[in-house]
DSSP file (Angstrom, degrees, kcal/mol; ACC not computed):
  #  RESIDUE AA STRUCTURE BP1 BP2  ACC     N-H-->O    O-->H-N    N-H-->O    O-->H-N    TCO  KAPPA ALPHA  PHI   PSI    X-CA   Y-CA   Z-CA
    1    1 A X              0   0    0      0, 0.0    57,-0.6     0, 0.0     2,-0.5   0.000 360.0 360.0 360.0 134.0   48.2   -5.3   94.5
    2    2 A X        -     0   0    0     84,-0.2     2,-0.4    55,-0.1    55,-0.1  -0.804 360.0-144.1-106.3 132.8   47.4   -3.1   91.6
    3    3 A X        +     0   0    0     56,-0.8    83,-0.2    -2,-0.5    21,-0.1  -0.716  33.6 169.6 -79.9 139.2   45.9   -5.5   88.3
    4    4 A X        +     0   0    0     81,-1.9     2,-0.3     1,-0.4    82,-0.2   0.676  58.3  10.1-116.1 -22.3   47.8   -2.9   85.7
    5    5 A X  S    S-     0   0    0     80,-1.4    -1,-0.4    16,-0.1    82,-0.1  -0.934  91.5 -83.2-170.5 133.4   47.2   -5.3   82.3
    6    6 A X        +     0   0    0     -2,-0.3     2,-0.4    -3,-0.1    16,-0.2  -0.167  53.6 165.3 -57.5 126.7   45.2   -8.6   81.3
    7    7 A X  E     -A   21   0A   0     14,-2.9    14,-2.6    74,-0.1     2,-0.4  -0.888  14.8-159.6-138.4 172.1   46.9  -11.3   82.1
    8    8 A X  E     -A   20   0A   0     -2,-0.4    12,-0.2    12,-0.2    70,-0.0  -0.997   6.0-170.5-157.1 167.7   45.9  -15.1   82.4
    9    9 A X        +     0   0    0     10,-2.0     2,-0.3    -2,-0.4    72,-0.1   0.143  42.0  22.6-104.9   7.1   46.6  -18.7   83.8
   10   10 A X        -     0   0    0     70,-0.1     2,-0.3    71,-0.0     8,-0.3  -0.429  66.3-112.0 120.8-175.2   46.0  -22.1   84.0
   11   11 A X        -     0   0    0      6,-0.7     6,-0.2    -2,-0.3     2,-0.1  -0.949  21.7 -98.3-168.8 164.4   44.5  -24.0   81.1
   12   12 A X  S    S+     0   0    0     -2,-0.3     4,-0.1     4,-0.1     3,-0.0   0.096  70.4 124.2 -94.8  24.0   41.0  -26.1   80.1
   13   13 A X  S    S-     0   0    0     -2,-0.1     3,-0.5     1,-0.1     2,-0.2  -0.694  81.1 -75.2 -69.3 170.1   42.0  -29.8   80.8
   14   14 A X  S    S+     0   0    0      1,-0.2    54,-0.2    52,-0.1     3,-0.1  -0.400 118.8  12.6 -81.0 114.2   40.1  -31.9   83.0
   15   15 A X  S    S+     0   0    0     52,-2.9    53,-0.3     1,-0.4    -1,-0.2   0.895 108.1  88.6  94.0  42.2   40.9  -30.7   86.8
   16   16 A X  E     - B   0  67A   0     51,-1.2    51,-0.9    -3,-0.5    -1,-0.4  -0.722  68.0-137.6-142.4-156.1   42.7  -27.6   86.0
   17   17 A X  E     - B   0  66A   0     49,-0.3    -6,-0.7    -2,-0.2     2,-0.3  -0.852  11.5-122.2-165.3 141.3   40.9  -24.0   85.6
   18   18 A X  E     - B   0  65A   0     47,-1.8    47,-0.9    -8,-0.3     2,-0.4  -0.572  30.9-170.5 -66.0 122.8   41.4  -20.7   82.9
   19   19 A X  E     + B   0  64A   0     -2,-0.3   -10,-2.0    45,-0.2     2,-0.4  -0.996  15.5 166.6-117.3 123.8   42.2  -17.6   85.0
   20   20 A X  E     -AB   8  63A   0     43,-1.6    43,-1.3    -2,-0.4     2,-0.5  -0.886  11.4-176.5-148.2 116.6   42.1  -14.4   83.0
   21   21 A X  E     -AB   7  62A   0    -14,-2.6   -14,-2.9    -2,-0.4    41,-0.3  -0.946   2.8-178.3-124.9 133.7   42.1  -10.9   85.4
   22   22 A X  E     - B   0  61A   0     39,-2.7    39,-1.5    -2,-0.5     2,-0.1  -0.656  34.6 -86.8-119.7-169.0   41.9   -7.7   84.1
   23   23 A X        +     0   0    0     37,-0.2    37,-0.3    -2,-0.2     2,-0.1  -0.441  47.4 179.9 -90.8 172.2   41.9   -4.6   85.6
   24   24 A X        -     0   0    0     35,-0.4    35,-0.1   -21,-0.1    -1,-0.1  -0.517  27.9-154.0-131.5-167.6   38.9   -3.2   86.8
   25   25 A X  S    S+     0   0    0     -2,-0.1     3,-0.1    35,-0.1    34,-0.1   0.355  81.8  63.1-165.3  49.0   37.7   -0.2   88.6
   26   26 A X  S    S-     0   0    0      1,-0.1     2,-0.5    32,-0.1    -1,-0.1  -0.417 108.9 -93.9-144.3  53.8   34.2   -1.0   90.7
   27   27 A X  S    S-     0   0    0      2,-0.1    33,-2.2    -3,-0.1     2,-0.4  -0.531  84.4  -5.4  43.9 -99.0   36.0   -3.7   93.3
   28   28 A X  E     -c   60   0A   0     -2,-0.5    33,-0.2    31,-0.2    31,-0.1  -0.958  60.4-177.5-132.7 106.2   35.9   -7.1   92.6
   29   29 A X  E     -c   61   0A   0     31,-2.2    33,-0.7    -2,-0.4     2,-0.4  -0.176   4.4-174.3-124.9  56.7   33.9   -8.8   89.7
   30   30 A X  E     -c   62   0A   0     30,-0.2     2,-0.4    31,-0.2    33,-0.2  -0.155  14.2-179.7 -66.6  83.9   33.7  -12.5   89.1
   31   31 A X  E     -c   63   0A   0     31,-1.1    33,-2.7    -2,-0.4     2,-0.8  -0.675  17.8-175.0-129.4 124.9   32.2  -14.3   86.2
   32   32 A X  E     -c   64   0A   0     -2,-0.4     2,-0.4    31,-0.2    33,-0.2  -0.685  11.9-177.7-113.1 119.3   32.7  -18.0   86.8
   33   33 A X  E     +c   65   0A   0     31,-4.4    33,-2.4    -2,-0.8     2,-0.2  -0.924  23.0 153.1-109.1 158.7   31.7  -20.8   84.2
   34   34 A X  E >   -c   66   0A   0     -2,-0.4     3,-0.6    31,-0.2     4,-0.2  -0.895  46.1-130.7-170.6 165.0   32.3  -24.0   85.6
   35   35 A X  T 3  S+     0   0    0     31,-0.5     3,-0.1     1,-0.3     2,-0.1   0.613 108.3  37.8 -80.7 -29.8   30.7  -27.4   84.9
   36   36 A X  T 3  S+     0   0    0     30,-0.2     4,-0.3     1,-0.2    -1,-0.3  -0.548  80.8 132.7-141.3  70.0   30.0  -28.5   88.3
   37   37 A X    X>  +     0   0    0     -3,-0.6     4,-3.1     3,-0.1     3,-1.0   0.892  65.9  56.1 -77.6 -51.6   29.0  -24.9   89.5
   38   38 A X  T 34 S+     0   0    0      1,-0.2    -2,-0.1     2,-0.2    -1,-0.1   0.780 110.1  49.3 -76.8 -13.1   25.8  -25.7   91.2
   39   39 A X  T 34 S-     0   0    0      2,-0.0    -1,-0.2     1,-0.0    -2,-0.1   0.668 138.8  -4.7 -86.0 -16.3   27.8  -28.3   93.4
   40   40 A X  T X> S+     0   0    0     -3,-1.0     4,-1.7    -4,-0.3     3,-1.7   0.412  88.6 119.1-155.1  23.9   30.6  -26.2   94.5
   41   41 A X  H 3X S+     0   0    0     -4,-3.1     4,-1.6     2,-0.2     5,-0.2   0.806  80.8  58.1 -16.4 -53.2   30.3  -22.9   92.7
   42   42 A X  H 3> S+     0   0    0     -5,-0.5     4,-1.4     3,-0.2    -1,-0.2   0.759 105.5  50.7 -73.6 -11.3   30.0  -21.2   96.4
   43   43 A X  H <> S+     0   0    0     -3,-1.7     4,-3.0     2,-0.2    -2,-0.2   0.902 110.7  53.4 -92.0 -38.8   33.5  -22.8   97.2
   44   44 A X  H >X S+     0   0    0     -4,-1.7     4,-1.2     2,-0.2     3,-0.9   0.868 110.6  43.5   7.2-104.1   34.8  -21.2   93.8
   45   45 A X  H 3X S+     0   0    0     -4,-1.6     4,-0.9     1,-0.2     5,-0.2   0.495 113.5  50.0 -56.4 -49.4   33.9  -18.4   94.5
   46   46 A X  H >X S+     0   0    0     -4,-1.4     4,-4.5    -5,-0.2     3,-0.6   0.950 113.2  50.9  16.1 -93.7   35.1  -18.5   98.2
   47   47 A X  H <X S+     0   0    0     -4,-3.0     4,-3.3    -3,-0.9     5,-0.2   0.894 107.3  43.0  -9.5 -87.0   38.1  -19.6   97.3
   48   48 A X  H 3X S+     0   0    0     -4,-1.2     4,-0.5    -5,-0.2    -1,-0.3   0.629 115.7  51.3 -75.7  -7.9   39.3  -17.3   94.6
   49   49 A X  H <X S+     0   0    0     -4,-0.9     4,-4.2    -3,-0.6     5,-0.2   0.774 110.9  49.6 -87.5 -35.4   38.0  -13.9   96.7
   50   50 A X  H >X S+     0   0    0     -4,-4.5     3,-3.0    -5,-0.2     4,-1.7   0.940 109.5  49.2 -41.5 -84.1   39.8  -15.2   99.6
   51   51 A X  H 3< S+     0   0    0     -4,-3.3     4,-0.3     1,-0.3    -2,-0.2   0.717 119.5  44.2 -23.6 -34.8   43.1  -15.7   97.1
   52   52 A X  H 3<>S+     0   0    0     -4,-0.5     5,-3.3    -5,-0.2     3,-0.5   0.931 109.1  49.3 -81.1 -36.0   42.3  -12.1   96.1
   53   53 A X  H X<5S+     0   0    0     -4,-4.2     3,-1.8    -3,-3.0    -2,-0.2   0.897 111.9  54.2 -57.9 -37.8   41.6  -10.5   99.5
   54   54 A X  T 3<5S+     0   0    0     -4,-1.7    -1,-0.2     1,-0.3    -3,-0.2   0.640 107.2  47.9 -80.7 -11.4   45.0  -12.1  100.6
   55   55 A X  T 3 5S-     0   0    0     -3,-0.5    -1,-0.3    -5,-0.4    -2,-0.1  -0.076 113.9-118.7-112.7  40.3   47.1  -10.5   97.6
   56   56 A X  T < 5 +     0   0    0     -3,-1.8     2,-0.6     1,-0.2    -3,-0.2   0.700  56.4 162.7  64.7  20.2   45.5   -7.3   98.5
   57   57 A X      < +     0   0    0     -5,-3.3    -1,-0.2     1,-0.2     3,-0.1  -0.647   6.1 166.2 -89.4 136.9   43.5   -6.9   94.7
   58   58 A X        +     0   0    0    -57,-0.6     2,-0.6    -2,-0.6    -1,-0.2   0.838  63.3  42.3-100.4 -63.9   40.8   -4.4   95.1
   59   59 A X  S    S+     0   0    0    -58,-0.2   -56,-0.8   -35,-0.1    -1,-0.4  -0.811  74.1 107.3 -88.7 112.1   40.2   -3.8   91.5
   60   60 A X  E     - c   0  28A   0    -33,-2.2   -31,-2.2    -2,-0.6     2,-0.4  -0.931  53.4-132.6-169.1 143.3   40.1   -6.3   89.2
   61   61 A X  E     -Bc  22  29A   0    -39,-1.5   -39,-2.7    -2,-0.2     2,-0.3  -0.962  31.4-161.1-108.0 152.5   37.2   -8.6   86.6
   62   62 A X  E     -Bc  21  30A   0    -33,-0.7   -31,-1.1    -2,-0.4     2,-0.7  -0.996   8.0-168.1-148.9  98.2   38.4  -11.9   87.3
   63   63 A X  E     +Bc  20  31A   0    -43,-1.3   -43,-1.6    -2,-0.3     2,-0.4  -0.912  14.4 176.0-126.9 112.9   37.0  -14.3   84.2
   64   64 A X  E     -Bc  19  32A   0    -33,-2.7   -31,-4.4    -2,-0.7     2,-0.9  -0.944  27.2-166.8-132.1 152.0   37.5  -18.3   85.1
   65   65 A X  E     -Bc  18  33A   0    -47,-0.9   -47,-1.8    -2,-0.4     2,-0.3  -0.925  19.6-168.2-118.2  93.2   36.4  -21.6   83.2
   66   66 A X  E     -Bc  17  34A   0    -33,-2.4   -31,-0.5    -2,-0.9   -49,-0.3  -0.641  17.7-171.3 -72.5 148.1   37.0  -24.1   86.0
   67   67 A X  E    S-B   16   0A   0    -51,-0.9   -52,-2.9    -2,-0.3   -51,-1.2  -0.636  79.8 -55.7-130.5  65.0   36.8  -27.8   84.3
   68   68 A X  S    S+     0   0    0    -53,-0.3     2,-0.3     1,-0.3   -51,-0.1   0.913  79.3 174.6  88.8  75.5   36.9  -29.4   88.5
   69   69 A X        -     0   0    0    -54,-0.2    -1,-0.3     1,-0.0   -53,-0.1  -0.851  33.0-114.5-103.3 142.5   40.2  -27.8   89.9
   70   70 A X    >   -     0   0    0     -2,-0.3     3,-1.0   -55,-0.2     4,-0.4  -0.170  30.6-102.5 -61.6 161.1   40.9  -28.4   93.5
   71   71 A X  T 3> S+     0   0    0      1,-0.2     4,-3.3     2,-0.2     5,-0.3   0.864 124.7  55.6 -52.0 -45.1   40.9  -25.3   95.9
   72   72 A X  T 34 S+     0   0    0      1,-0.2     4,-0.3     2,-0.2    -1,-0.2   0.659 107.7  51.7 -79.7   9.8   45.1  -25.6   95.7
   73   73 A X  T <> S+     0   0    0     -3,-1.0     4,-0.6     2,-0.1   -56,-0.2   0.402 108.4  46.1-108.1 -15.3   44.8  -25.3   92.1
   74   74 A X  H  > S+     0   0    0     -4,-0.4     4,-1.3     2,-0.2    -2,-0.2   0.763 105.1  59.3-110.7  -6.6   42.7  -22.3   92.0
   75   75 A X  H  X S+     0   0    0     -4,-3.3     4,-5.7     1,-0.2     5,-0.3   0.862 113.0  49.7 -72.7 -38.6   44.6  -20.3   94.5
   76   76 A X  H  > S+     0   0    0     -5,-0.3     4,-0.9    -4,-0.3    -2,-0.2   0.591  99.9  48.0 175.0  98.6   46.9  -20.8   92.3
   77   77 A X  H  X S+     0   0    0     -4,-0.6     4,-0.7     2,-0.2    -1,-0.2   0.520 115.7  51.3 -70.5 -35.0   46.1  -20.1   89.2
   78   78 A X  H  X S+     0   0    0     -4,-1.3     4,-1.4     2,-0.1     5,-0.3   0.944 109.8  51.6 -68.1 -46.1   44.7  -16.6   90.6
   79   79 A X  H >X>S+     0   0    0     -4,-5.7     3,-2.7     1,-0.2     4,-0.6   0.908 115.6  38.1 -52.3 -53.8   47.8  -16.0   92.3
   80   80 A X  H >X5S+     0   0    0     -4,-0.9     4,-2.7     1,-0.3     3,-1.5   0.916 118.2  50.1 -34.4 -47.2   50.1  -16.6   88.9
   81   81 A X  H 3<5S+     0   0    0     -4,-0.7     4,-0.4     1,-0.2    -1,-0.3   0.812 114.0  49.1 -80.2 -18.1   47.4  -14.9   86.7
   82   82 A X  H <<5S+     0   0    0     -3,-2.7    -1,-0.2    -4,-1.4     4,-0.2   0.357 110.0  50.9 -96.3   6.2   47.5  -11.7   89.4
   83   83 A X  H <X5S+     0   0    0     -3,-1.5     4,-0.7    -4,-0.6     3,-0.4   0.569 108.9  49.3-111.5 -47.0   51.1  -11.5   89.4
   84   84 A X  T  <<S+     0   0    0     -4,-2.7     3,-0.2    -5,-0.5    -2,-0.2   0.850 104.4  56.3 -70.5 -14.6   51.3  -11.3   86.4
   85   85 A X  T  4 S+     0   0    0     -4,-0.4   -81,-1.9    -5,-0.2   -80,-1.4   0.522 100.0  57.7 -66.2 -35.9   48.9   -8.9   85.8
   86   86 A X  T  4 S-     0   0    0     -3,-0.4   -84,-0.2   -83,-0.2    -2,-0.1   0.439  98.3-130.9-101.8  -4.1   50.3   -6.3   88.0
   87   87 A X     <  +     0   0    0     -4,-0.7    -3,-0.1     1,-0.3     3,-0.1   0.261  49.0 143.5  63.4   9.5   53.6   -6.2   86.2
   88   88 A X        -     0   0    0     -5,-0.2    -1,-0.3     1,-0.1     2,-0.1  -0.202  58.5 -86.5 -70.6 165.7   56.4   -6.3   88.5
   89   89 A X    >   -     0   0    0      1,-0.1     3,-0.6     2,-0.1    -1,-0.1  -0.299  33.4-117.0 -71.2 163.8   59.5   -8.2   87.7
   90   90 A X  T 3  S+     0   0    0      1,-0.2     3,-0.4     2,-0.2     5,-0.2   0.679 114.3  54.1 -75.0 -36.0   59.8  -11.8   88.3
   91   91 A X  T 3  S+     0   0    0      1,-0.2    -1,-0.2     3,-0.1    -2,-0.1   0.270 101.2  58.5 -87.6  22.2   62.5  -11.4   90.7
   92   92 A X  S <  S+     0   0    0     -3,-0.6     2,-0.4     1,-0.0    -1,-0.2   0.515  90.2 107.5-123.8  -2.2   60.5   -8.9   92.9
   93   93 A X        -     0   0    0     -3,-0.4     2,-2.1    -4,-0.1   -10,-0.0  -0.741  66.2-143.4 -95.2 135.4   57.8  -11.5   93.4
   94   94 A X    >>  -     0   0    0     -2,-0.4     3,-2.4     2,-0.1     4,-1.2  -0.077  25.7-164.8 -87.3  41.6   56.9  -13.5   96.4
   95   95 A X  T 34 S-     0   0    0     -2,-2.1    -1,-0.0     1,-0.3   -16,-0.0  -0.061  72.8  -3.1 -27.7 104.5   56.0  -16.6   94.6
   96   96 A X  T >4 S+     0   0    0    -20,-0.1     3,-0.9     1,-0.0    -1,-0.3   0.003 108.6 102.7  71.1  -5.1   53.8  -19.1   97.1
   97   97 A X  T <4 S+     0   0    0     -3,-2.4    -2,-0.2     1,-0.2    -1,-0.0   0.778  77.0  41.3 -31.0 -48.8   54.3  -16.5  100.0
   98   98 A X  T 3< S+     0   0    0     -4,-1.2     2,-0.3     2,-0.0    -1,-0.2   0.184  97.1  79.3-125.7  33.0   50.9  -14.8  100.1
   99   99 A X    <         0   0    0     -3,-0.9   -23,-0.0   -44,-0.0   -24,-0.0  -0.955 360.0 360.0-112.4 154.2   49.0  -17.5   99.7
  100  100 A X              0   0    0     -2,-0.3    -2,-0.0     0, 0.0    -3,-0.0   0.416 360.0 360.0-120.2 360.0   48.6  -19.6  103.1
């Protein structure tokens, strides 16, 4: 999936997470604030590169403020914020399909 435009997700309340992907052009960039990084920060970040590998984004910076969102809340929030990003129509998208 090509990111064509900035697009974003999700929102700062307690247990949700800010997604905001723009396009990129050096792979994959990820700059992750979170509160309770140093306790699962490496599952973040897991997480959301999986959720990227699996919609096929090569290029993209990838900006999130998690406030403690579950793993099924940050898949997606990338997917939404990368679908939206890429600009296809709403009816051409495979909405909870390509994430597993």
């Amino acid at each position: 999936m090509e990111i064509k435009k900035p697009a974003a997700a999700g929102t700062l309340e307690s247990s949700d997470c800010m997604v905001t992907v723009e396009p990129g052009e050096n792979g994959i960039e990820l700059d992750l604030e979170s509160a309770v990084i140093r306790q699962y920060g490496r599952q973040i970040r897991k997480v959301t590169l999986e959720t990227l590998e699996r919609l096929n984004v090569t290029n993209a910076y990838v900006h999130m403020v998690d406030k403690g969102a579950l793993d099924c809340t940050i898949k997606a929030r990338v997917e939404c914020a990368c679908y939206r990003a890429s600009g296809e129509k709403q009816e051409n998208l495979p909405w909870g399909g390509a994430i597993q």
